[in-house]
C-alpha positions, 0 to 999 in steps of 0.5 A, a space after each residue: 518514486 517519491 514518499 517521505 518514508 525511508 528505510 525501515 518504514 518504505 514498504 512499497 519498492 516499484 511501480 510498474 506499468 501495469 498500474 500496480 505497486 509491488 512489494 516482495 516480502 523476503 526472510 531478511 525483510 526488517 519488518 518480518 522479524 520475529 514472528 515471520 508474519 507481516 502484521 496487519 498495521 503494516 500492511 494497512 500502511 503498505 496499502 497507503 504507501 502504494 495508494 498515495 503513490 499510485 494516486 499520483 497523476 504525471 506531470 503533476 506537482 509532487 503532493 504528500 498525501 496522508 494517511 487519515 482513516 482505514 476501514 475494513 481492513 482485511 487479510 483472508 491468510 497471512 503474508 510471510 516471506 517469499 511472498 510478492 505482494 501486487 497493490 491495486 488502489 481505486 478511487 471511490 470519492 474525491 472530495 477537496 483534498 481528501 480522497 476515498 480509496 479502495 485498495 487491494 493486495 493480490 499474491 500470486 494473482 489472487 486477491 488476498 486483502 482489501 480495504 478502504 483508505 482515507 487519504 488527504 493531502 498535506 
């Protein structure tokens, strides 16, 4: 799994066979200090993390991929400690470097946050 971020910024830990990325967020979670509550920037990052990662194609030479728009970013409840989030990303539109995804995060099955991204290659 390869990302430019390191700890305490890498949100995303695996990618499964099953075409997601997951994240388990637990109470010594860096990014939960506080309010105990994962605040939406960092899940709108956590999104790009697991988009740029599951954007990836085999074989292929490694690219850094950006993050370079959101949209309509939402979380329907928030997302605490013992939660294990699970991320889809779609691709809706390819162009030149610049790929439009739409994104979701599932706990426990359930569909708990979606959003657009806009990611281009470095």
């Amino acid at each position: 799994m390869s990302l430019p971020h390191r700890f305490p910024f890498r949100l995303i830990e695996a990618i499964r066979d099953d075409g997601r990325a997951y994240c388990a967020l637990t109470l010594s979670s860096y990014w939960l200090r506080g309010s105990g509550v994962l605040p939406l920037g960092l899940l709108a990052e956590a999104m790009a993390q697991a988009s740029a990662l599951l954007l990836r194609e085999p074989g292929a030479p490694a690219r850094d991929l950006l993050l370079a728009g959101l949209e309509g970013i939402e979380c329907d409840r928030p997302l605490r400690a013992g939660d294990r989030l699970e991320f889809e990303a779609i691709v809706e539109t390819k162009l030149g470097a610049a790929v439009r995804v739409a994104a979701k995060v599932y706990v426990d099955g359930v569909e708990t946050a979606r959003g657009r991204l806009l990611l281009t290659a470095a």
